[in-house]
C-alpha positions in Angstrom: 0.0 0.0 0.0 3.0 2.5 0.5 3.8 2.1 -3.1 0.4 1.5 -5.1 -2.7 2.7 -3.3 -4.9 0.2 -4.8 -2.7 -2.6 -3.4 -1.7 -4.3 -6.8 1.4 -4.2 -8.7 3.2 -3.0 -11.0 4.6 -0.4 -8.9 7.7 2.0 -10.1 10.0 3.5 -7.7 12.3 6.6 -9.4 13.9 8.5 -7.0 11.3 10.1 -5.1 8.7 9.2 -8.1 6.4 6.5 -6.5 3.9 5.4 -9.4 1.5 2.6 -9.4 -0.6 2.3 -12.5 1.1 0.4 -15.5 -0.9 3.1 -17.4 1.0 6.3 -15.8 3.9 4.3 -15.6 4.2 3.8 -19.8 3.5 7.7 -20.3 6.3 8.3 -17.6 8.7 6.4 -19.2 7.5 7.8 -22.3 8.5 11.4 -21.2 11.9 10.1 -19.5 13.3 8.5 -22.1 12.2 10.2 -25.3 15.0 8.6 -27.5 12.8 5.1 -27.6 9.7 6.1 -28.1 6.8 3.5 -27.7 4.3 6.4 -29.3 4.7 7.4 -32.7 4.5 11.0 -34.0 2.0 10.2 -36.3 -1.8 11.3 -34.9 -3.2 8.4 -36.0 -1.1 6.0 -35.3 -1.0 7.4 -31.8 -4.3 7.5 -30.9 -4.4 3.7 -32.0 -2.1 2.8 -29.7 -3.3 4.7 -27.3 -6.9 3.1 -27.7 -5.7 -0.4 -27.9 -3.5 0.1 -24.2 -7.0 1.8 -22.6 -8.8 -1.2 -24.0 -6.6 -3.5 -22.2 -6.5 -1.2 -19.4 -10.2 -0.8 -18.8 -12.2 -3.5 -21.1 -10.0 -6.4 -20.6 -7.6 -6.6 -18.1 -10.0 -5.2 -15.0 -12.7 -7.6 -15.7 -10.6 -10.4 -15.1 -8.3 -9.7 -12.2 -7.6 -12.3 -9.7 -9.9 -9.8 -7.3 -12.6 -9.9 -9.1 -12.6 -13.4 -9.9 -12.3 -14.7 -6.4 -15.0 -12.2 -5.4 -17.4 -13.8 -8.3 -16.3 -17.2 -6.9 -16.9 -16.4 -3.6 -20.6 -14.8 -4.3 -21.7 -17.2 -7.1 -19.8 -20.1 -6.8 -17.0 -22.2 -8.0 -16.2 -22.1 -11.8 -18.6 -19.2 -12.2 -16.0 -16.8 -13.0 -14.7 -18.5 -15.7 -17.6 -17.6 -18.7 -17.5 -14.2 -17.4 -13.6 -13.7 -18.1 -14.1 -15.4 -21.4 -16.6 -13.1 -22.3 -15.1 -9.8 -21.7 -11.4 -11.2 -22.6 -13.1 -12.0 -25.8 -15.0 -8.7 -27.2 -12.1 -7.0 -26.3 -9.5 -9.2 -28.4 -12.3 -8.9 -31.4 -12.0 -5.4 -31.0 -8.5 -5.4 -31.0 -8.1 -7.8 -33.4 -10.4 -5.8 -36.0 -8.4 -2.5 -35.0 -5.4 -3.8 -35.9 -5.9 -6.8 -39.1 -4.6 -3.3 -41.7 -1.7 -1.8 -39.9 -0.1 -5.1 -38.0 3.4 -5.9 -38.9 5.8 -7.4 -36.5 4.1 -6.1 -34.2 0.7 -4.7 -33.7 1.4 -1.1 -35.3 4.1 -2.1 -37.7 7.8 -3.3 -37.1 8.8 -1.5 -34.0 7.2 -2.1 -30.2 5.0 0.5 -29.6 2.8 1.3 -26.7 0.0 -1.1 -28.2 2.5 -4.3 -27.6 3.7 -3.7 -24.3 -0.2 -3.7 -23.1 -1.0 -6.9 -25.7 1.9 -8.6 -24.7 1.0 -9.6 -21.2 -2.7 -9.8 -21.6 -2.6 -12.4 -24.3 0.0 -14.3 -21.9 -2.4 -14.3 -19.5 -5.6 -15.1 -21.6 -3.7 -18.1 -22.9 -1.6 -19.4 -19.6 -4.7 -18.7 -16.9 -7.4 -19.2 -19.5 -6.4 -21.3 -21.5 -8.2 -18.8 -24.3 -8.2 -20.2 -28.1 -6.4 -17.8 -30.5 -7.5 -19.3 -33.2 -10.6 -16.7 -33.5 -7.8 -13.9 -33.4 -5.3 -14.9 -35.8 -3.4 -11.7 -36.1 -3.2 -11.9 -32.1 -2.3 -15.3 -32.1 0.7 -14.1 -34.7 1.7 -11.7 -32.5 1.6 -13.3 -29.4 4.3 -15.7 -30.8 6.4 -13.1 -32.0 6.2 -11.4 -28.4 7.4 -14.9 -26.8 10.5 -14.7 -28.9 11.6 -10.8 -28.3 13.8 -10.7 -25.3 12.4 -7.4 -23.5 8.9 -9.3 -23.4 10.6 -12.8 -22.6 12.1 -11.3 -19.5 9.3 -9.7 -18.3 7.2 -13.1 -17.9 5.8 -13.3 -14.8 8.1 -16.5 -13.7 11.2 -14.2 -14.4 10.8 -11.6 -12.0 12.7 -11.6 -8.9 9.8 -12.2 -6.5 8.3 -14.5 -8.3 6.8 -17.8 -6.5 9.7 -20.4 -6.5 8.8 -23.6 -8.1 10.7 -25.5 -6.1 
């Protein structure tokens, strides 16, 4: 709670800067380190990016989170969550995936990361580890999801490679 309000992580420490919303915490790094952008100067192509991130930040990613979840388990009963998360993790990947079938290339906006992969990234890992979603119905997703398992910036920032992760031993 002394470093995110809300209780939940991610949670950046930078000097005295204390930020706890992945959200903020892209657009800060954004503004610190201007020589690799994740936003490109093109309008459009921004405000993309910037949609697909507050899609994952507010349609997808909230609706599912381990809170909620339990709390729906807890109310309604075992296994009950699980059609809900499906639900919402799937009309926001159709969105996405429709945004995104004209100007993916490597990645979702072309051939550099932008601020659009680093929210995909981990939300497909999660649909796909915790929920075992089918990609099938979101090809380009499914595409890029592969791609993002074999970049290094997004293979060390699996969950089992942070330093307090859960050991597995």
């Amino acid at each position: 709670m002394k470093l995110n309000p809300m209780k939940f992580v991610p949670a950046l420490v930078d000097g005295d800067a204390v930020i706890g919303d992945s959200y903020a915490i892209a657009l800060y790094l954004e503004d610190k380190y201007p020589q690799r952008p994740l936003l490109p100067q093109d309008l459009k192509k921004k405000a993309l990016n910037i949609q697909i991130a507050s899609i994952v930040c507010s349609g997808i990613q909230p609706l599912h989170n381990l809170t909620l979840v339990r709390f729906i388990e807890q109310k309604v009963g075992t296994g009950e969550s699980i059609p809900w998360v499906k639900q919402q993790i799937d009309r926001g990947f159709t969105a996405v995936e429709n945004m995104i079938k004209g100007c993916a290339g490597k990645f979702a906006m072309g051939d550099e990361v932008q601020l659009a992969d680093v929210f995909l990234a981990p939300q497909i890992f999660a649909a796909v580890t915790r929920y075992q979603i089918d990609m099938s119905n979101y090809p380009t997703l499914a595409r890029l999801y592969d791609q993002y398992m074999t970049h290094p910036a997004f293979e060390a920032a699996l969950p089992d490679r942070q330093p307090d992760a859960p050991s597995s031993a």
